[in-house]
DRENROVO-447793 format. One record per residue (C-alpha): x, y, z; residue number from 0. Coordinates in Angstrom, 3 decimals. Example, Ala and Ser with C-alpha at 12.3 -4.5 7.8 and 13.67 -1.06 7.14 Angstrom:
REM DRENROVO-447793
{r {12.300,-4.500,7.800},0}
{r {13.670,-1.060,7.140},1}
END
This chain:
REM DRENROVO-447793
{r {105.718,187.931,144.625},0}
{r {106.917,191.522,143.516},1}
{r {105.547,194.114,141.661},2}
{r {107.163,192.827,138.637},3}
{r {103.919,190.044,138.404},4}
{r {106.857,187.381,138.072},5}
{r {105.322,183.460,138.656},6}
{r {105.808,182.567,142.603},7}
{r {106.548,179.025,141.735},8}
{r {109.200,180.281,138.832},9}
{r {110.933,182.469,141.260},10}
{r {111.193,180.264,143.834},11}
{r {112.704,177.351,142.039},12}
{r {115.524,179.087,140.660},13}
{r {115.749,181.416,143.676},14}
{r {115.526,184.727,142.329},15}
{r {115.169,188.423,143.471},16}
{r {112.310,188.870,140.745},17}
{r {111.988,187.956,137.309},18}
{r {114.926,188.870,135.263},19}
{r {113.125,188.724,131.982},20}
{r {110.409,190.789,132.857},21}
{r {109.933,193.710,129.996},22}
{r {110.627,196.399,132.158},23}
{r {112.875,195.677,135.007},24}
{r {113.840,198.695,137.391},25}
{r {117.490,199.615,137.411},26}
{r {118.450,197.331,134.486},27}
{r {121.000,198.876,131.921},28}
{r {122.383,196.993,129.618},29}
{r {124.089,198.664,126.201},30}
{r {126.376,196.673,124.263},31}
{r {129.305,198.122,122.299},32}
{r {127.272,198.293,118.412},33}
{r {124.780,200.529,120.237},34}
{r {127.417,203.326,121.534},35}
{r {127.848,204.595,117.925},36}
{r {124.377,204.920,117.902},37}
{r {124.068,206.840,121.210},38}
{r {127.009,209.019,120.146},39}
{r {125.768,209.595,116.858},40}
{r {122.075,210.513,117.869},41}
{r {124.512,213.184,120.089},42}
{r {126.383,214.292,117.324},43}
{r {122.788,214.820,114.921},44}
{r {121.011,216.863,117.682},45}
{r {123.885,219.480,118.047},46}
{r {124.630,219.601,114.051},47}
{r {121.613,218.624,112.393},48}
{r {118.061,220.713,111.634},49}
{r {116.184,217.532,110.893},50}
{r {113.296,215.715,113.060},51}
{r {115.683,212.275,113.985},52}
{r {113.920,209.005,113.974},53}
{r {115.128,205.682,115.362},54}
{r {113.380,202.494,114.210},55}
{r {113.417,199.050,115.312},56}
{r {110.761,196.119,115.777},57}
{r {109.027,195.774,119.291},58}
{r {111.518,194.422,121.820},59}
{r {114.870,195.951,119.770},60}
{r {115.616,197.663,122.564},61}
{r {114.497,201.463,121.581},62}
{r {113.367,202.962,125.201},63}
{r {116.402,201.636,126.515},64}
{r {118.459,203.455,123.889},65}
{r {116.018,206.702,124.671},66}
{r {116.694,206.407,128.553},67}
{r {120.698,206.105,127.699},68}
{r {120.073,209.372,125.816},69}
{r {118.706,211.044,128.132},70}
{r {121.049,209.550,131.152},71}
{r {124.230,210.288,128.948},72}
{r {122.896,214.425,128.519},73}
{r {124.524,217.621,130.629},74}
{r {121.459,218.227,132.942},75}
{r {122.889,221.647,133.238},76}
{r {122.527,222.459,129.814},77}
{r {119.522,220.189,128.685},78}
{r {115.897,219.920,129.374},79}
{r {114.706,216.300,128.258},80}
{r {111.025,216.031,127.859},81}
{r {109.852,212.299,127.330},82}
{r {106.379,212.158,125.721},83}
{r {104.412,208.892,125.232},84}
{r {102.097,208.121,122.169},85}
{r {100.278,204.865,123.703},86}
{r {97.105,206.400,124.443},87}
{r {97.429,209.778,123.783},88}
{r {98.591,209.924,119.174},89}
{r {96.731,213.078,118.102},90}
{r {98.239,216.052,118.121},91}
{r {96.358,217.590,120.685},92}
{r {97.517,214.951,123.252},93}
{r {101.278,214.936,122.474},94}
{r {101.026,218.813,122.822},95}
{r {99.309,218.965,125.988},96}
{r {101.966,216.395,127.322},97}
{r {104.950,218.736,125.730},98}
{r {103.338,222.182,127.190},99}
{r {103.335,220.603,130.992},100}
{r {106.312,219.716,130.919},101}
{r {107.928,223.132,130.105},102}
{r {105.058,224.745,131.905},103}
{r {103.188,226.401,128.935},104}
{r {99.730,227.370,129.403},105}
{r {98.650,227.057,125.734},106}
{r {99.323,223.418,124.349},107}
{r {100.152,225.046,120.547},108}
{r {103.057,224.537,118.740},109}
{r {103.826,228.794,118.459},110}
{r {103.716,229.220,122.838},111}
{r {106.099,225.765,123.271},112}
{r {108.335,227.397,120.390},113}
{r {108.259,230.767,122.379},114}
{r {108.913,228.934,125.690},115}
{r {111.882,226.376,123.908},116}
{r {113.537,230.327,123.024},117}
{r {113.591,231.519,125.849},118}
{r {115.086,228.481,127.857},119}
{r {118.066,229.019,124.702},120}
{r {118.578,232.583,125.893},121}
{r {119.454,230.933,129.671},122}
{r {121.696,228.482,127.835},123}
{r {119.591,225.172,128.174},124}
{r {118.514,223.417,125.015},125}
{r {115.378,221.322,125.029},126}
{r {115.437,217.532,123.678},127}
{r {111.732,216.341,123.186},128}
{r {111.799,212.250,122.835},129}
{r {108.419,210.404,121.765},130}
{r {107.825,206.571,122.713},131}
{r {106.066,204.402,120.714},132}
{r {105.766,206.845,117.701},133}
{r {104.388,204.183,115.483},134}
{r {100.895,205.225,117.327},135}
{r {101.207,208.841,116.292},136}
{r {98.356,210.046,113.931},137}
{r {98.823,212.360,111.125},138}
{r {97.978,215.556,112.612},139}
{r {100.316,214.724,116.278},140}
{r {103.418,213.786,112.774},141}
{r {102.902,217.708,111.609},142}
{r {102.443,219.024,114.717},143}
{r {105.803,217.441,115.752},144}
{r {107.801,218.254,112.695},145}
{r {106.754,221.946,113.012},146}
{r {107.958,221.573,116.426},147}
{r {111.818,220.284,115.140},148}
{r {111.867,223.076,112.009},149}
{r {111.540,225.283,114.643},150}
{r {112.368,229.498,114.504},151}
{r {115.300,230.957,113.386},152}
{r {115.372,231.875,117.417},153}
{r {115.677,228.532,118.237},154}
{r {114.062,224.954,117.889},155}
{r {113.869,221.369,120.144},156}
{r {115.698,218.489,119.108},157}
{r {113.058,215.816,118.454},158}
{r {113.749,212.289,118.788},159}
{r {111.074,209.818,117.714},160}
{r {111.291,206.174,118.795},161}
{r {109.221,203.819,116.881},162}
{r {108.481,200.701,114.809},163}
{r {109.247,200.894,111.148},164}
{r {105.574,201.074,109.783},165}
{r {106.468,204.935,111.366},166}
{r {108.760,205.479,108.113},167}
{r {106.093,205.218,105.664},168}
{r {103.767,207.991,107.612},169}
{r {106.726,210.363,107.591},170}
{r {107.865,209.965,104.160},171}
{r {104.161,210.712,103.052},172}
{r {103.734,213.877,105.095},173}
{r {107.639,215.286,104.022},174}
{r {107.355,214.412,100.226},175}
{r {109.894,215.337,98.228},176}
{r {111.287,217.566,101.362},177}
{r {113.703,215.951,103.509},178}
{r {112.919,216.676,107.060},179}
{r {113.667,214.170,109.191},180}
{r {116.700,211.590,109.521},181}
{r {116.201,207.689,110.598},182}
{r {118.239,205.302,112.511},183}
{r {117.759,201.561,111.860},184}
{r {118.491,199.541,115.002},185}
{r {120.594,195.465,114.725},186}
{r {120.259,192.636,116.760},187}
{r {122.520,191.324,119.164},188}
{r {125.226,189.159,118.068},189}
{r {125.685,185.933,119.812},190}
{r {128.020,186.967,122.329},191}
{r {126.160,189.828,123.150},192}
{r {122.897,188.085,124.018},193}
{r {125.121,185.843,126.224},194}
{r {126.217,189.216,128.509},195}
{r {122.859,190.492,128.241},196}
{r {121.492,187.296,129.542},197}
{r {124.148,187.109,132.322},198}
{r {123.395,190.302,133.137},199}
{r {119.450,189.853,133.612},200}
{r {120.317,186.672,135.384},201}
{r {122.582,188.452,137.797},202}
{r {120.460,191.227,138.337},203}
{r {117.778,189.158,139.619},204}
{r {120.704,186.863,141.818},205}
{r {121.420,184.395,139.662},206}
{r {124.568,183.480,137.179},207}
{r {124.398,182.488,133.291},208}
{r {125.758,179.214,134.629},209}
{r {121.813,178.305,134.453},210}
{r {122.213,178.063,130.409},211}
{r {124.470,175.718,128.806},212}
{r {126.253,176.798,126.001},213}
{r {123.776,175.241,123.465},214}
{r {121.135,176.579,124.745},215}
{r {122.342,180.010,125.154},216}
{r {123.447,179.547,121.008},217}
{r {119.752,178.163,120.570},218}
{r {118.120,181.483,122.494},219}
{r {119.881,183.532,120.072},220}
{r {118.980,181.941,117.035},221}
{r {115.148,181.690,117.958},222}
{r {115.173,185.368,118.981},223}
{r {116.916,186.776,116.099},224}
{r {118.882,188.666,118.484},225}
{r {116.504,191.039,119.624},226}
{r {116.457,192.039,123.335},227}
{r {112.544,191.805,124.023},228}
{r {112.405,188.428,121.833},229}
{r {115.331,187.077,124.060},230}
{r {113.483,187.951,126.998},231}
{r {110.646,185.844,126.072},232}
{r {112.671,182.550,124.500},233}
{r {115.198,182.810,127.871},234}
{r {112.145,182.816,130.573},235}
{r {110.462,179.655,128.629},236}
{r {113.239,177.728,128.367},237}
{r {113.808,178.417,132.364},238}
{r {110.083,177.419,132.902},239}
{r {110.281,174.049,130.366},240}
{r {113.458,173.112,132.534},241}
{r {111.594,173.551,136.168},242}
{r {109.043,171.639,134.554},243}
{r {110.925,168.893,133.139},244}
{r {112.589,168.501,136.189},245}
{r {109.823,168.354,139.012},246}
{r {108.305,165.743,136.343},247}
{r {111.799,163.712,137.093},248}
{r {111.566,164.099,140.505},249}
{r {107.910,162.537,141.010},250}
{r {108.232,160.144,138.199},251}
{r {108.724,156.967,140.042},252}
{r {112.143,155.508,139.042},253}
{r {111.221,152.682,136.265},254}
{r {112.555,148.220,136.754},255}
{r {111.084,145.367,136.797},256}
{r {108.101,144.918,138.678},257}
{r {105.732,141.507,138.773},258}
{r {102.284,141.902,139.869},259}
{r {101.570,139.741,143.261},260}
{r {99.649,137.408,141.273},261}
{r {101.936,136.761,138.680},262}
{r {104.137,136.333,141.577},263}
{r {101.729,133.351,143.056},264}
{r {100.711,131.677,139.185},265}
{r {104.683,131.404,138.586},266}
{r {105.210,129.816,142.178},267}
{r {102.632,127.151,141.436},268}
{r {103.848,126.514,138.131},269}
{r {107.519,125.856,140.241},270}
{r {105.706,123.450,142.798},271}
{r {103.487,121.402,140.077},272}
{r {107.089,120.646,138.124},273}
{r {108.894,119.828,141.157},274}
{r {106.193,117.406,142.289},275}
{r {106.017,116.276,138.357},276}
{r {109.971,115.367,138.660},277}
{r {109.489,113.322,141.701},278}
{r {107.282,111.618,140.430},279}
{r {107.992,110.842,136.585},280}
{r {111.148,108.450,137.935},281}
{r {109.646,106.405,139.907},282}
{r {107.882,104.376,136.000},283}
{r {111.839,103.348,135.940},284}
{r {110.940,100.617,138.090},285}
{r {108.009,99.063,136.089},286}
{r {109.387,95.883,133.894},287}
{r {109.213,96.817,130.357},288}
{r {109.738,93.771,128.024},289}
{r {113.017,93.378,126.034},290}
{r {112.645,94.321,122.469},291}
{r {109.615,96.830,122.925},292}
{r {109.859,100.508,123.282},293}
{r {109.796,102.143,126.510},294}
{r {106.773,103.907,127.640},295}
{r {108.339,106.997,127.784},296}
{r {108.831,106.798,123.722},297}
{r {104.989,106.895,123.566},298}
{r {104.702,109.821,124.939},299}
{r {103.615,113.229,122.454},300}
{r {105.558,115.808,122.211},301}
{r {103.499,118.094,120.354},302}
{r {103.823,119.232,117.109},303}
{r {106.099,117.827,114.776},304}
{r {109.646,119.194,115.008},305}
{r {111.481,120.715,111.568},306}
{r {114.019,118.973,109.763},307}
{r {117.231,120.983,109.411},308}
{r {120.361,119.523,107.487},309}
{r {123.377,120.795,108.408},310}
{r {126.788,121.300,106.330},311}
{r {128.823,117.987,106.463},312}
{r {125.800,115.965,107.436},313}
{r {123.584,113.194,105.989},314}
{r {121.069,113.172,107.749},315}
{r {118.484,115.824,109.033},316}
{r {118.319,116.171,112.840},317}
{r {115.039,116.993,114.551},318}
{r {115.235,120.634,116.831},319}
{r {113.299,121.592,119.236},320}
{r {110.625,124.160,118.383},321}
{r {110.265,126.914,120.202},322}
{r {108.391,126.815,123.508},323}
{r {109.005,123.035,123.462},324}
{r {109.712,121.546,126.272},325}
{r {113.510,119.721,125.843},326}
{r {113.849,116.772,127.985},327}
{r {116.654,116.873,130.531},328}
{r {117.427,114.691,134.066},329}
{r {114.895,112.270,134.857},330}
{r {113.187,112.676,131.077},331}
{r {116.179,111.454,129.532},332}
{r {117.121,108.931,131.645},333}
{r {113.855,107.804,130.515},334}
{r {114.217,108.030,127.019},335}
{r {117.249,105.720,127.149},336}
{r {120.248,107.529,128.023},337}
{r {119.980,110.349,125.537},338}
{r {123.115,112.782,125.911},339}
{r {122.295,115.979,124.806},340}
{r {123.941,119.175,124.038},341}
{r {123.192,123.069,125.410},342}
{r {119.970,122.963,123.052},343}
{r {118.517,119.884,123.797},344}
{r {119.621,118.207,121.154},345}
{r {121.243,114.617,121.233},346}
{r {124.853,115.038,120.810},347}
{r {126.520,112.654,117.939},348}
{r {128.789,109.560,119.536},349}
{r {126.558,109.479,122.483},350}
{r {126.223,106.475,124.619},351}
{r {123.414,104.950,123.010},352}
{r {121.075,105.709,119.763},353}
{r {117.970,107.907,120.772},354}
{r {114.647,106.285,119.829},355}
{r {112.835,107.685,116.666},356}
{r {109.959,109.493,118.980},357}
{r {106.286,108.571,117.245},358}
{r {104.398,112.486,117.490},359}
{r {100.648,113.610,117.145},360}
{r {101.035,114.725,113.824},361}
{r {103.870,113.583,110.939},362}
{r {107.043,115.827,110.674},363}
{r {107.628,117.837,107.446},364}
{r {108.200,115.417,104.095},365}
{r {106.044,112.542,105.483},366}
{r {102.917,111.853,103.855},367}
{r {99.974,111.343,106.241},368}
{r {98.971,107.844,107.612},369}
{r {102.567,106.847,106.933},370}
{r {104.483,106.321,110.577},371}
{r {107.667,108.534,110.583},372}
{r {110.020,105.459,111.482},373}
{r {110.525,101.731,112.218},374}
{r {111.466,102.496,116.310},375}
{r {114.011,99.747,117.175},376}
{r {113.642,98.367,120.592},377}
{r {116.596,99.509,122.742},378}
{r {117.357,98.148,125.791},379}
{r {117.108,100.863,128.888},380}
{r {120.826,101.052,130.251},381}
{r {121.423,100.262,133.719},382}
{r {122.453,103.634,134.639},383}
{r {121.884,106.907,132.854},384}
{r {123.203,110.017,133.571},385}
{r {121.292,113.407,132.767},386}
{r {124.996,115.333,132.553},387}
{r {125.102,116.815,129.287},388}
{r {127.810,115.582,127.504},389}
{r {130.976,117.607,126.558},390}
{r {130.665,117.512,123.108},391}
{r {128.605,119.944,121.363},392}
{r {129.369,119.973,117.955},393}
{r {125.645,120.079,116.524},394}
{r {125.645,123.166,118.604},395}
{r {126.268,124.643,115.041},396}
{r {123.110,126.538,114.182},397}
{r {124.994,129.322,113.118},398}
{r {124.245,128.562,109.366},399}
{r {120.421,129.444,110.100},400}
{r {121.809,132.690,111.174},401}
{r {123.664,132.879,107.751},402}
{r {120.722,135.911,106.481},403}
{r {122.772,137.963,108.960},404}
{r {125.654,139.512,106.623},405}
{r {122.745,140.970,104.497},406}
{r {122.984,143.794,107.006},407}
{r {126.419,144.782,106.276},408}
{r {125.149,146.755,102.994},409}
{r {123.447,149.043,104.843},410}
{r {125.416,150.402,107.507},411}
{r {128.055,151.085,104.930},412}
{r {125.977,153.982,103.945},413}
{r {125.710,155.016,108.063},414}
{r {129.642,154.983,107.893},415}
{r {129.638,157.439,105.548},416}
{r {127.646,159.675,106.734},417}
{r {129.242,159.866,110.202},418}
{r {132.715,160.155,108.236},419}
{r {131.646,163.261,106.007},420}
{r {130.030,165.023,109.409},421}
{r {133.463,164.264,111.119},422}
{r {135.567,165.953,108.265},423}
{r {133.236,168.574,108.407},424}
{r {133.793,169.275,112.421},425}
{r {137.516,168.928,111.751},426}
{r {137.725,171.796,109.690},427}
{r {135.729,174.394,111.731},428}
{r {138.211,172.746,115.210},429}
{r {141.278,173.896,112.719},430}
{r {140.225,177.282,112.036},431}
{r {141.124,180.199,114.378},432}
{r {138.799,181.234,117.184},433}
{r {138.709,184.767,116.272},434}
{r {137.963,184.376,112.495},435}
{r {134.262,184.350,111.643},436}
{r {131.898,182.052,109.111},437}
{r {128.465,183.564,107.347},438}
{r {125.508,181.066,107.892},439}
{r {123.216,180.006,105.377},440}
{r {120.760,177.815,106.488},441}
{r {120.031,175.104,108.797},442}
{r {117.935,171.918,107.951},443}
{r {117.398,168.476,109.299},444}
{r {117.924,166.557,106.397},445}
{r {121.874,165.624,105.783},446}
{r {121.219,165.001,102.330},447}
{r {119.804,168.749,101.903},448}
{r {123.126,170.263,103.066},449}
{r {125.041,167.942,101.057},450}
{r {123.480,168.509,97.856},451}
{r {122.930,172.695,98.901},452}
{r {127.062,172.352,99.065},453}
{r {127.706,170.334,96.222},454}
{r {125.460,173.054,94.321},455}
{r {126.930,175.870,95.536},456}
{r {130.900,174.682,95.974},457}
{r {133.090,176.540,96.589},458}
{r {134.082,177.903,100.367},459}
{r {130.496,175.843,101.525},460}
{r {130.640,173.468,104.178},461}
{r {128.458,171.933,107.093},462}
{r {128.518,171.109,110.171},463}
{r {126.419,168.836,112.365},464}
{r {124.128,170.595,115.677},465}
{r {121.980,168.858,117.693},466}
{r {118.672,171.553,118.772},467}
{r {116.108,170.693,121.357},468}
{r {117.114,166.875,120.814},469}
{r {117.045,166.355,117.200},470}
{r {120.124,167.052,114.239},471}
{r {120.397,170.206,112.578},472}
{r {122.878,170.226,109.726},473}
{r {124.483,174.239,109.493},474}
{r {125.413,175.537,106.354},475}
{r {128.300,177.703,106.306},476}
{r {130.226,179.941,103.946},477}
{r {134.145,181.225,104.121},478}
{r {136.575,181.945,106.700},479}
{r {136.578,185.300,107.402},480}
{r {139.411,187.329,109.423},481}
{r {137.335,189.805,110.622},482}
{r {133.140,190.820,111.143},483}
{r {133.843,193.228,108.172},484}
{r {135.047,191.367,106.113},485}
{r {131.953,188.375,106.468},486}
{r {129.588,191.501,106.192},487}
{r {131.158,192.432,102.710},488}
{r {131.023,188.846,101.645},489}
{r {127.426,188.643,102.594},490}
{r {126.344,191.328,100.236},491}
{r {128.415,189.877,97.670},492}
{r {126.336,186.449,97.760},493}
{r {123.845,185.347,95.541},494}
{r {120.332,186.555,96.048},495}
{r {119.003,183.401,96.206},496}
{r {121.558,182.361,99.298},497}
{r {121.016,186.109,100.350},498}
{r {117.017,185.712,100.495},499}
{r {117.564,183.167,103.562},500}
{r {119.277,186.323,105.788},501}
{r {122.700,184.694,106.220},502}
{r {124.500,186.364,109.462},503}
{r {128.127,186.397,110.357},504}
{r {129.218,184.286,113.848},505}
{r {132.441,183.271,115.071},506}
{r {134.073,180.518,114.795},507}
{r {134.249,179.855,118.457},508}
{r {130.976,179.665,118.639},509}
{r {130.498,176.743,116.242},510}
{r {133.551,175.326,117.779},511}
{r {131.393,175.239,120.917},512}
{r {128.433,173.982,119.335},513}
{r {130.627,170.894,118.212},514}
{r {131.957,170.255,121.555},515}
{r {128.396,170.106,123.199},516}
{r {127.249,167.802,120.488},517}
{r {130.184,165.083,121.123},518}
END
């Protein structure tokens, strides 16, 4: 466990250092390339500019990271940075007190620190007084602070104020119609750079992005919006969900086929009774049966009544087996006459001999009651009867009761479709340069949504099929752009009803990856 309060059981199933996602990690630095302008410009304000500078962003945008790059990235020689901290302390008289012990003033007033901030200019060091977490500043600690930035005509600090947006709306208040202070909005990471900031957390804490697929690193982004603090979270509880969901597969026991015992023992004395039954049933062969009377076994009931089914080409209806019947085979035929019968059961035509009409417990199907089924015609038992089936099986034709079959074909032709529009979808986005970019729309889960949002809209909007956290996600696209520029200026140039959804540029590559994970 370190001091970072990181989950022992987390850390030690991925084998980490600490826990890379932790809010504040010691040591980490990570500033992609759309936040250098920013740094340099924040530079370029403080050595040109008169005005109190304000950067804004929502919690987790990454603005004490961009405040410790400031103050990393300043001539020590020639600046004094004094960090100040508004969690805990937002009136004015607790920001001052912090400012005047940090340049060793004895009165916490905005006239001595003023006094003190000349006379460091007259040595040749400017000071640079940054506030975290402004949004908690009160209204007295905002006046106190912008008195501080207006300065003398001796000399003034360059204030930087780091805080949510909600910080705006205090400011503009207090100035009025004056303008006195200057703000910096803060963007989200694009794709690509939340996949090198997650690498680099990951490899921080000894790890490699190789623990994210591609997919998930795509879905990460999406659900964070592209903020740092946000990716943080989203990245550590997809880690956790994974060690979960695989410990489950480990002790899960792996799934087949088991009988209970006793099943086991029920089925094995099932086995024994019919084997002893089949030794027995042909020794009644041997009993004289009288010439011109039905065999004994014809007696015998068979249940209930089997169905008539007429077959193409055939006069009369032959009687099936129902289901669960028993179907007589070996030494049961042999005693029924000789019957030859088929794979089913079912006495094959141009047999040896004519089955018996078999008298059942109840009449079959078209027979009024009382009334016997059939005249049985005494057959003489053959000498020898075989139980091998015979070779023809040409009543073996119940394929017309499986005639209701075709019915289906209607409705996968609408499945073929679908799966033919999604793959000339994906074949446009695999033709398209890597380097060009796409805006997105939307993303729903209903395929007929983005087919009837593009037929509405026309034009350069397409689709594409996604599959996220196991289930399809149709992505709306617009245009095929050359450059991030260029899908910016088409963005604005959208309707507001397609704007109201926050469409964002990506890459093509990165849908072109998407596609290939969902193959």
């Amino acid at each position: 466990m370190t001091s970072l309060h990181a989950d022992e059981a987390f850390l030690g199933h991925y084998q980490l250092s600490h826990d890379p996602f932790a809010p504040r990690v010691p040591g980490f630095k990570f500033f992609p390339a759309q936040r250098k302008p920013v740094l340099g410009q924040l530079h370029h304000l403080a050595r040109y500019s008169q005005l109190l500078l304000v950067v804004t962003g929502p919690l987790g945008s990454g603005k004490t990271l961009l405040r410790q790059a400031l103050v990393a990235s300043t001539n020590k020689q020639s600046v004094q940075s004094v960090v100040v901290s508004a969690r805990g302390a937002g009136d004015a008289a607790g920001v001052l007190r912090q400012v005047a012990q940090a340049l060793d003033v004895a009165t916490a007033e905005p006239n001595a620190i003023l006094k003190q901030v000349v006379q460091l200019g007259l040595t040749g060091q400017e000071v640079y007084l940054l506030v975290d977490d402004a949004e908690q500043l009160d209204e007295s600690a905002l006046e106190a602070l912008l008195a501080l930035a207006a300065g003398t005509p001796e000399g003034r600090p360059h204030v930087f104020l780091f805080g949510e947006s909600s910080l705006i709306a205090d400011l503009e208040q207090i100035s009025g119609d004056q303008e006195l202070f200057h703000v910096i909005e803060l963007q989200p990471y694009e794709e690509e750079e939340t996949r090198e900031y997650l690498a680099q957390r990951l490899e921080g804490a000894g790890a490699g992005i190789e623990l994210f697929s591609a997919q998930q690193i795509s879905d990460i982004h999406e659900s964070s919006d592209g903020w740092p603090g946000t990716i943080n979270q989203v990245a550590r509880d997809a880690m956790i969900e994974a060690m979960i969901a695989s410990r489950s597969a480990v002790k899960r026991p792996k799934m087949g086929f088991t009988m209970p015992k006793k099943h086991v023992l029920a089925i094995s004395a099932v086995v024994v009774v019919a084997v002893a039954a089949a030794w027995l049933i042909p020794g009644r062969s041997k009993a004289p049966t009288t010439a011109g009377a039905p065999t004994e076994q014809a007696q015998l009931p068979l249940g209930k009544p089997t169905p008539n089914v007429e077959f193409a080409n055939s006069g009369q209806p032959t009687n099936l087996p129902m289901v669960g019947q028993p179907v007589m085979r070996g030494p049961l035929a042999e005693e029924a006459g000789g019957i030859s019968e088929g794979d089913n059961g079912v006495p094959v035509e141009g047999s040896s001999a004519t089955p018996p009409t078999v008298t059942t417990t109840a009449p079959p199907a078209g027979v009024p009651a009382g009334q016997p089924a059939a005249v049985a015609k005494p057959t003489p038992a053959p000498t020898v009867a075989t139980a091998k089936p015979a070779p023809v099986t040409k009543p073996v034709a119940p394929a017309p009761v499986a005639k209701p079959a075709p019915a289906a074909k209607p409705v996968e032709k609408p499945a073929a479709t679908v799966a033919k529009a999604g793959a000339a979808g994906s074949s446009w986005y695999a033709s398209q340069p890597t380097g060009n970019f796409v805006v997105q729309i939307l993303g729903t889960s209903s395929e007929a949504n983005a087919q009837a949002f593009v037929k509405e809209q026309g034009g350069e909007y397409r689709y594409f099929k996604k599959v996220l956290n196991g289930k399809p996600l149709y992505v709306i696209t617009y245009g095929n752009f050359s450059s991030r520029a260029a899908a910016d200026s088409a963005i604005k140039a959208l309707p507001a009803k397609v704007q109201a959804g926050k469409p964002w540029p990506r890459t093509v590559a990165s849908v072109q990856q998407e596609l290939a994970t969902t193959r």
